[in-house]
LUMVO-414893 format. One record per atom (N, C-alpha, C): residue in three letters; x, y, z. Coordinates in nm, 3 decimals. Last residue first. Layout:
<nodes>
NODE  aa       u       v       w
NODE ALA       X       Y       Z
...
</nodes>
This chain:
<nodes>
NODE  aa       u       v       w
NODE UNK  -2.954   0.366   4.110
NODE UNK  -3.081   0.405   4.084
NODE UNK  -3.164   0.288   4.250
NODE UNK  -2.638   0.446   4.099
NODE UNK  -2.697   0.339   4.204
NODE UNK  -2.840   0.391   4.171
NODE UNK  -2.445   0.644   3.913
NODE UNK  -2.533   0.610   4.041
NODE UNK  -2.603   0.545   4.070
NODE UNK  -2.107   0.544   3.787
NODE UNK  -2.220   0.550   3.781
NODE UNK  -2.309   0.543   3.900
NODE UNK  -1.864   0.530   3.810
NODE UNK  -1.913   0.657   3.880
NODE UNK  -2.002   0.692   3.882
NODE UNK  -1.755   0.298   3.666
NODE UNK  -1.714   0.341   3.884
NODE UNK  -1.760   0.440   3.908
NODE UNK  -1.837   0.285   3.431
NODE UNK  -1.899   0.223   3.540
NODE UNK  -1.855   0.228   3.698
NODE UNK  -1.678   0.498   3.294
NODE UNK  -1.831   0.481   3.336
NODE UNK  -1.912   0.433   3.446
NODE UNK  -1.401   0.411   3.311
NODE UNK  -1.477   0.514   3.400
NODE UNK  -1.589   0.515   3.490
NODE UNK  -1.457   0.162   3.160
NODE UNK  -1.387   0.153   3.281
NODE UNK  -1.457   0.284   3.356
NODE UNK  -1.523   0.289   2.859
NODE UNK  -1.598   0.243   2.999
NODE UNK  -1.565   0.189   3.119
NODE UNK  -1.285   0.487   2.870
NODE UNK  -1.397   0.544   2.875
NODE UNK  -1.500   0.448   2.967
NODE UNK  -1.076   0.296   2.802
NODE UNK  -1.086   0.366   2.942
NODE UNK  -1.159   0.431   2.943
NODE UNK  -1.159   0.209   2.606
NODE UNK  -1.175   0.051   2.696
NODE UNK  -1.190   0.185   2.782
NODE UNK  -1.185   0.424   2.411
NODE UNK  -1.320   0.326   2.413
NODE UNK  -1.337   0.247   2.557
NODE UNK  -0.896   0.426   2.417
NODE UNK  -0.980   0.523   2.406
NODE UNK  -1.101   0.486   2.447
NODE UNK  -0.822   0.163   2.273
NODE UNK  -0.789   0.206   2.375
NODE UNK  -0.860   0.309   2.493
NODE UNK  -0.989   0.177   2.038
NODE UNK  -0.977   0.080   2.127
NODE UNK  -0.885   0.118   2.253
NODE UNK  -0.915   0.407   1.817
NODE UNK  -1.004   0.425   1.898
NODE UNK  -0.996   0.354   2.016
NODE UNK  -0.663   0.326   1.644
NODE UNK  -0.659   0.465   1.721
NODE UNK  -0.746   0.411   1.829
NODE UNK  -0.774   0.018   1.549
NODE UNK  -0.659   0.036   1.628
NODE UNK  -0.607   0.209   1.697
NODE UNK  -1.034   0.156   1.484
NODE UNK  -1.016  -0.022   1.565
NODE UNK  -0.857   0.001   1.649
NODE UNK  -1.010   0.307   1.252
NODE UNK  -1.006   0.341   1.367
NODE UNK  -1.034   0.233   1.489
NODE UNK  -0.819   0.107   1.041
NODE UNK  -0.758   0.242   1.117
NODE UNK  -0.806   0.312   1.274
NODE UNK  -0.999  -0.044   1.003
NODE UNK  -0.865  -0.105   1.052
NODE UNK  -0.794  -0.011   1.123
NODE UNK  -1.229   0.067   0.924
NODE UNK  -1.263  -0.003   1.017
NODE UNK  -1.120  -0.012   1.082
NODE UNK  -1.093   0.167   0.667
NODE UNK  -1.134   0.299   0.764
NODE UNK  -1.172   0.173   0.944
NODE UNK  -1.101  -0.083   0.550
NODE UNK  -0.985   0.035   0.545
NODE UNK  -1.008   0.086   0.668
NODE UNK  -1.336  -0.169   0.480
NODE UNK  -1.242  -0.250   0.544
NODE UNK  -1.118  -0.187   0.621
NODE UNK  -1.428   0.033   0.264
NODE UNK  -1.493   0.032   0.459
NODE UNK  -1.378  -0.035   0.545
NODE UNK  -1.284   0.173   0.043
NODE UNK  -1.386   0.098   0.096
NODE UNK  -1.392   0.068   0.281
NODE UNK  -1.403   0.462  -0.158
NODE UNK  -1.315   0.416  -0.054
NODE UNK  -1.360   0.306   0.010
NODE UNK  -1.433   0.462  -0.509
NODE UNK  -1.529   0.453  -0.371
NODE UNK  -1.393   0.412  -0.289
NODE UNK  -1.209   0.632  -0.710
NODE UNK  -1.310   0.555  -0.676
NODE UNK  -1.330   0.521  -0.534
NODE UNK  -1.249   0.896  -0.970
NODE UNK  -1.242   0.819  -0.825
NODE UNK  -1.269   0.694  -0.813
NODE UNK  -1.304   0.981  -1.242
NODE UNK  -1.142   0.874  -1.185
NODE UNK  -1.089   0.795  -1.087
NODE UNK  -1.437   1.107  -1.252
NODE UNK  -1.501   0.997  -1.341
NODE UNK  -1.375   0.888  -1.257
NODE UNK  -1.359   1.386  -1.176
NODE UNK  -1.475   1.283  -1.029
NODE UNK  -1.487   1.159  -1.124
NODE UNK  -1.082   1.374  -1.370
NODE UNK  -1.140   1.425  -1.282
NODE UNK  -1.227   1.354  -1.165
NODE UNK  -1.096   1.096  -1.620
NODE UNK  -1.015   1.190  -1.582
NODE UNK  -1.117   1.254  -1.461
NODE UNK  -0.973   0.795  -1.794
NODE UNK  -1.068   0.855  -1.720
NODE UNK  -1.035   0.979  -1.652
NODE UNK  -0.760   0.649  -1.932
NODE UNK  -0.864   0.747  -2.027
NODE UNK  -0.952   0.840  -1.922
NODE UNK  -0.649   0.521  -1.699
NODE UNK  -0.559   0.578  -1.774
NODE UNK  -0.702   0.665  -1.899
NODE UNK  -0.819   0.337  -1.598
NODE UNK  -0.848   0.463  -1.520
NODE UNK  -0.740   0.525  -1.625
NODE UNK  -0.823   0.088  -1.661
NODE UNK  -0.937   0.192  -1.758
NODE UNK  -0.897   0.315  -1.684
NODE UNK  -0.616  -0.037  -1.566
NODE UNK  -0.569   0.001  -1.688
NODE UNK  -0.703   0.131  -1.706
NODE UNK  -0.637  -0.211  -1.362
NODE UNK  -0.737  -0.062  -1.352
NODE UNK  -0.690  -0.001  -1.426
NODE UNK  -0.719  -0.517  -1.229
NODE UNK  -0.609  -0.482  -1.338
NODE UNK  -0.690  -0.320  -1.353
NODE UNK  -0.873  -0.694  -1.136
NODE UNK  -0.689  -0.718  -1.109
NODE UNK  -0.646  -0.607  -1.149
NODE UNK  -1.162  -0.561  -1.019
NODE UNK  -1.079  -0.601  -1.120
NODE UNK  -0.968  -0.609  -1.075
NODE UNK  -1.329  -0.441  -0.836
NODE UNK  -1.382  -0.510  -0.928
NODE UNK  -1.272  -0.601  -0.998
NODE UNK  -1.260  -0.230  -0.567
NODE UNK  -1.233  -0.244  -0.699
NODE UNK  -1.275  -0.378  -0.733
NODE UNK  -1.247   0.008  -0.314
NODE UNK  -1.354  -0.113  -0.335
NODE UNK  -1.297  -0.151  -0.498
NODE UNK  -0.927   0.087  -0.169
NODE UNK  -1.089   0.129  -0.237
NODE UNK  -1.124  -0.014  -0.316
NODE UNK  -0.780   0.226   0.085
NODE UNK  -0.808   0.139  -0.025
NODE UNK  -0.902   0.125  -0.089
NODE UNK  -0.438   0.455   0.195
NODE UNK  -0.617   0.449   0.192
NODE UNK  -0.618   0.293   0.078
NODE UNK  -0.179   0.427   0.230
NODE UNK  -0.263   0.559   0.291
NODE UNK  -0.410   0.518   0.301
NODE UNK   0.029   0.273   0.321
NODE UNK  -0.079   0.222   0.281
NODE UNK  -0.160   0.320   0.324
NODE UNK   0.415   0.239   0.239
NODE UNK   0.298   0.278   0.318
NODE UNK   0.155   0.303   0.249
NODE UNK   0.659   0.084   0.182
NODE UNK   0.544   0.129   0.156
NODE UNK   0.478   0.120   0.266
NODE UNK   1.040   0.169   0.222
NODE UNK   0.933   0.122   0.275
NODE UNK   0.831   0.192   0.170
NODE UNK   1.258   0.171  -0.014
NODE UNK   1.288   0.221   0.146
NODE UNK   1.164   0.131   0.235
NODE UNK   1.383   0.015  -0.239
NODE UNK   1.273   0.074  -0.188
NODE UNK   1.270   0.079  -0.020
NODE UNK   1.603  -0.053  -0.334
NODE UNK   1.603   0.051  -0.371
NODE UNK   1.464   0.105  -0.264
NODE UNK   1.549  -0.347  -0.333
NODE UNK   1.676  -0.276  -0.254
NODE UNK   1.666  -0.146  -0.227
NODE UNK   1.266  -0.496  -0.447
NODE UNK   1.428  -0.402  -0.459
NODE UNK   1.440  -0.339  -0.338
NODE UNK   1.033  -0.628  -0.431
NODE UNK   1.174  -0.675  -0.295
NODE UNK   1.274  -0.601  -0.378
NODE UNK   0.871  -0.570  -0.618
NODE UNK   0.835  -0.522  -0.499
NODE UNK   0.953  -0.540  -0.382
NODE UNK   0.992  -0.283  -0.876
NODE UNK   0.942  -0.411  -0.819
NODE UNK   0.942  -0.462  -0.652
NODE UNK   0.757  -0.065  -0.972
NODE UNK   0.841  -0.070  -0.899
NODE UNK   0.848  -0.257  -0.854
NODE UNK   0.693   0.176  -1.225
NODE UNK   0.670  -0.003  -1.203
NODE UNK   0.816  -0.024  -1.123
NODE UNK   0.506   0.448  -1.253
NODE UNK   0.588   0.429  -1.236
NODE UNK   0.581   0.245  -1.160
NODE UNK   0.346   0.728  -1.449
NODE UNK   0.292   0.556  -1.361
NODE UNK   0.451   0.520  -1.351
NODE UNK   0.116   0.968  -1.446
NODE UNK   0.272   0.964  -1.412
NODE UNK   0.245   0.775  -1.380
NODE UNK  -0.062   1.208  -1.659
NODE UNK  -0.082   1.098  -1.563
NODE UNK   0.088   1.056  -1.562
NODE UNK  -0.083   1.580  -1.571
NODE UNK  -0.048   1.456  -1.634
NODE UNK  -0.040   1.328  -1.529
NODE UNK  -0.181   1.755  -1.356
NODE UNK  -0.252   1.720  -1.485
NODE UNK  -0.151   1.620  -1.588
NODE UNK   0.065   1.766  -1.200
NODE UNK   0.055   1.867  -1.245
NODE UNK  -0.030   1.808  -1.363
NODE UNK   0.042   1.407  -1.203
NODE UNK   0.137   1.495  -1.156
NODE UNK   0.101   1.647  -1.265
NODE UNK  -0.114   1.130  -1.084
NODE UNK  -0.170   1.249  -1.108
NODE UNK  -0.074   1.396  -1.079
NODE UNK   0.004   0.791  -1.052
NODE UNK  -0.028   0.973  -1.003
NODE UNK  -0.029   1.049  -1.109
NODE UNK   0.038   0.444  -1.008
NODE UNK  -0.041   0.581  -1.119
NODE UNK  -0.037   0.692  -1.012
NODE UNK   0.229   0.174  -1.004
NODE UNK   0.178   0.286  -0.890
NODE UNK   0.138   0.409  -1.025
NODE UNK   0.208  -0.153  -1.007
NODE UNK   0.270  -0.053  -1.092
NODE UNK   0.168   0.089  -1.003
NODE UNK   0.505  -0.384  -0.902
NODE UNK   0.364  -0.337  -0.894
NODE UNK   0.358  -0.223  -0.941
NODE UNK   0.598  -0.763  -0.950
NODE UNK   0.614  -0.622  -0.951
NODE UNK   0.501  -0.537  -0.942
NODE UNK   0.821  -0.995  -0.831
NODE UNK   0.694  -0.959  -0.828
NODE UNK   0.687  -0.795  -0.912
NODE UNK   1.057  -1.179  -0.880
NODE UNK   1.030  -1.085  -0.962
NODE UNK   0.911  -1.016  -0.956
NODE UNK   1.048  -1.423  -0.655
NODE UNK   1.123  -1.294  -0.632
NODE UNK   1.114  -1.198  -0.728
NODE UNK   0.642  -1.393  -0.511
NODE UNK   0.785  -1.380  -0.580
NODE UNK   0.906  -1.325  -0.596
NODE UNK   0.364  -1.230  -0.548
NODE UNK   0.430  -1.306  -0.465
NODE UNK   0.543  -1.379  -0.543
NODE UNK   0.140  -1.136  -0.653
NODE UNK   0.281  -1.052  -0.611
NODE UNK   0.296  -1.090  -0.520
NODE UNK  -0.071  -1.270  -0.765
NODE UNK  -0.017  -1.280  -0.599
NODE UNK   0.044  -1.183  -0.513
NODE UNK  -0.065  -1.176  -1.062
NODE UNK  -0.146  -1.121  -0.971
NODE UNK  -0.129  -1.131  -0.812
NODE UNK   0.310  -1.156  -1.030
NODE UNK   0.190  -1.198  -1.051
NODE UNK   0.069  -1.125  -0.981
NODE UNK   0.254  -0.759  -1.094
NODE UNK   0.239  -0.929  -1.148
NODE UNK   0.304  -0.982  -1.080
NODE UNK  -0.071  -0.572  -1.026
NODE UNK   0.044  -0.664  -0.962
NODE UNK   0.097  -0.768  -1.067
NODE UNK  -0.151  -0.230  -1.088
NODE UNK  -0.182  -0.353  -1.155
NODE UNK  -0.043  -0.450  -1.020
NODE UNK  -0.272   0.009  -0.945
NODE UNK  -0.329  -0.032  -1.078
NODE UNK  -0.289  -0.195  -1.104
NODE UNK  -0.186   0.189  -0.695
NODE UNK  -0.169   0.044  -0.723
NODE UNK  -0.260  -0.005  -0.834
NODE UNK  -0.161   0.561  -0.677
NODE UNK  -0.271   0.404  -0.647
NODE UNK  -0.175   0.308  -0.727
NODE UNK   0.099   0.712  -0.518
NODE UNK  -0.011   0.707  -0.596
NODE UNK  -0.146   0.572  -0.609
NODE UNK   0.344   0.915  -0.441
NODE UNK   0.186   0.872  -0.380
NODE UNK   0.128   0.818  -0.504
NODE UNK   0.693   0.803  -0.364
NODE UNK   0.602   0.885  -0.492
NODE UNK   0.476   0.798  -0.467
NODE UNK   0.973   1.040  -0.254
NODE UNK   0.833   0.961  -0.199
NODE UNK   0.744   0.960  -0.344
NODE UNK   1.298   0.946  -0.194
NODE UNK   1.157   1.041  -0.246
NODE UNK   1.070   0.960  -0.263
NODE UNK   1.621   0.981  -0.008
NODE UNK   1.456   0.909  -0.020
NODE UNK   1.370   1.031  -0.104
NODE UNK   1.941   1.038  -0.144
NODE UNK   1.816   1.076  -0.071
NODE UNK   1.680   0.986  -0.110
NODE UNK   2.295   1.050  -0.175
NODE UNK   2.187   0.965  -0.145
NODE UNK   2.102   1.030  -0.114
NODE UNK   2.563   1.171  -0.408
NODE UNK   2.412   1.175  -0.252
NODE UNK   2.354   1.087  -0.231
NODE UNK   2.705   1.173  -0.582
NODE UNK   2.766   1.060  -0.494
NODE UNK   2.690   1.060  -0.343
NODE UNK   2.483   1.153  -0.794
NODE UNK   2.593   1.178  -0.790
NODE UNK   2.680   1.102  -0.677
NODE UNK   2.203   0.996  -0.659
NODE UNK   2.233   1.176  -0.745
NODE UNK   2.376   1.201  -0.749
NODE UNK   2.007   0.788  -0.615
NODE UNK   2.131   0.811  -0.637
NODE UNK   2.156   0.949  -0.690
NODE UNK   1.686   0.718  -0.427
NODE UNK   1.744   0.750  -0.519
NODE UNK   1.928   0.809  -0.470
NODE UNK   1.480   0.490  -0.250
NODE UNK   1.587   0.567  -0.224
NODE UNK   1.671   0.599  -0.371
NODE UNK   1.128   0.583  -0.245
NODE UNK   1.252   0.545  -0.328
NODE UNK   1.389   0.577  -0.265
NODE UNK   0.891   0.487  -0.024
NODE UNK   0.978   0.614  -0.088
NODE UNK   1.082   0.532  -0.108
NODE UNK   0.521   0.506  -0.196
NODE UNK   0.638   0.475  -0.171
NODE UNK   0.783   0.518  -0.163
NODE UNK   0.238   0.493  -0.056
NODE UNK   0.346   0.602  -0.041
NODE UNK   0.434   0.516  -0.022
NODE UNK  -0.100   0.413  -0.216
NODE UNK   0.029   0.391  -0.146
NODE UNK   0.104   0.557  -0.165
NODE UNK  -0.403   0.317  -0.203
NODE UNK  -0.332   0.434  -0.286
NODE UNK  -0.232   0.416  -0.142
NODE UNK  -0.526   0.040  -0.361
NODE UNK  -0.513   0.104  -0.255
NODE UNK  -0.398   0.192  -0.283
NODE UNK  -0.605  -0.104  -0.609
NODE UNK  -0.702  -0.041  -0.568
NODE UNK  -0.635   0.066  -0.427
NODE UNK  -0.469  -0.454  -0.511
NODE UNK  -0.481  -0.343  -0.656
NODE UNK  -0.603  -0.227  -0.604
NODE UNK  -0.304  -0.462  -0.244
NODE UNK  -0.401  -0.480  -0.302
NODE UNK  -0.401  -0.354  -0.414
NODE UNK  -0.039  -0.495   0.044
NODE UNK  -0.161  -0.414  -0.003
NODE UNK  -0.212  -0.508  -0.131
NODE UNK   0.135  -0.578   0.298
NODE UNK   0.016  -0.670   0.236
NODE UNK  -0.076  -0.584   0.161
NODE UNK   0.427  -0.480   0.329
NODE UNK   0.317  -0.479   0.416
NODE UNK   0.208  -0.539   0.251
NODE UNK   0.707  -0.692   0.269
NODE UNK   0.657  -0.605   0.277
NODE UNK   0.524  -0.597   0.322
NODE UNK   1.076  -0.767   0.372
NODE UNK   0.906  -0.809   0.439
NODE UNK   0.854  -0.653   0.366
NODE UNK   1.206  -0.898   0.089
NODE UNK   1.170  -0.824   0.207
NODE UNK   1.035  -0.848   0.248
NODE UNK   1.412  -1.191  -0.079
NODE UNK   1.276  -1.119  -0.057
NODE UNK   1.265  -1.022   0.099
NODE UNK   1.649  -1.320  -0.087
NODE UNK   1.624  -1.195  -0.112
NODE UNK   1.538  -1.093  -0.079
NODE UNK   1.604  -1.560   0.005
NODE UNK   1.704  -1.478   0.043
NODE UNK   1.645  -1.316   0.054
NODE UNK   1.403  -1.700  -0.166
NODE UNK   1.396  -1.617  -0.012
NODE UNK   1.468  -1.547   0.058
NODE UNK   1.625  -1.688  -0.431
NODE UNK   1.519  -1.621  -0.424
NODE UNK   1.419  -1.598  -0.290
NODE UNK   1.801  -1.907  -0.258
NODE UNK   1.845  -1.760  -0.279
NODE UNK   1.747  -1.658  -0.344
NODE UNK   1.640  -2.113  -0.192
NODE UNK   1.660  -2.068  -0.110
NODE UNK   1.733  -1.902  -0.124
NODE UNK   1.564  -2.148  -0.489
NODE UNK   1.471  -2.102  -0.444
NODE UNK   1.543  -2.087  -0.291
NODE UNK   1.794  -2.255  -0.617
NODE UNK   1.740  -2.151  -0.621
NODE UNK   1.654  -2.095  -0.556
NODE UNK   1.814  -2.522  -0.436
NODE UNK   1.952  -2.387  -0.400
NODE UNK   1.862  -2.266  -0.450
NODE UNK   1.636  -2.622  -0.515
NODE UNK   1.605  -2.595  -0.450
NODE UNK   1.723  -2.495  -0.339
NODE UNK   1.712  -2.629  -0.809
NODE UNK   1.610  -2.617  -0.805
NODE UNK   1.583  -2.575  -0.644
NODE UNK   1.966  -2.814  -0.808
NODE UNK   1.924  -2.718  -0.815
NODE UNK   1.825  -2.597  -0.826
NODE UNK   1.794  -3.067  -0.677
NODE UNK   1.903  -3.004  -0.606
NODE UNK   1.920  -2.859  -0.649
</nodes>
């Protein structure tokens, strides 16, 4: 019984967020407090680690690395606060591991890493397809009769 009150107020809570992965470089914007202001700020960076690895839960959390004026910046956002306006999913890259702790010693072209394909396919699948259908629609009503 209690057990399952909790878990209806831990779905309570949870937001819809979009489906990223350790390896993909996000934009998340914060809504921050400044006195009695309110404003969104945005902070870009890659996705290094999830816990759980699922980040799935109501304590999920995820930890975002940038590169601010030559220092490294990491900031651990959890993933259903209140506080977080939306993520957005700029790019993703091919990674090996849960966990990209090594990129904290690595610096400059040693730091990249490969962009992976899955990404770029999703992006232009949904610009191009439209584009593509009324191209051959054209084609074929104006083609000549050999």
């Amino acid at each position: 019984m209690q057990n399952q009150i909790l878990e209806n107020i831990n779905k309570a809570q949870e937001k819809k967020r979009p489906n990223f992965r350790v390896g993909d470089r996000v934009n998340v914007s914060v809504r921050l407090k400044e006195g009695e202001k309110e404003r969104v700020q945005a902070f870009r960076g890659l996705v290094i680690s999830k816990t759980p690895k699922s980040g799935k839960g109501p304590s999920a959390n995820f930890t975002v690395r940038k590169i601010s004026e030559g220092v490294g910046v990491e900031r651990i956002f959890p993933i259903h606060s209140p506080f977080i306006e939306k993520i957005e999913i700029e790019a993703s890259s091919e990674v090996r591991r849960s966990r990209l702790y090594f990129l904290r010693e690595l610096k400059g072209k040693k730091a990249r890493l490969k962009e992976a394909d899955r990404f770029g396919e999703e992006m232009v699948a949904e610009e191009v397809a439209p584009a593509v259908q009324a191209v051959t629609e054209t084609s074929t009503e104006t083609a000549p009769k050999a």
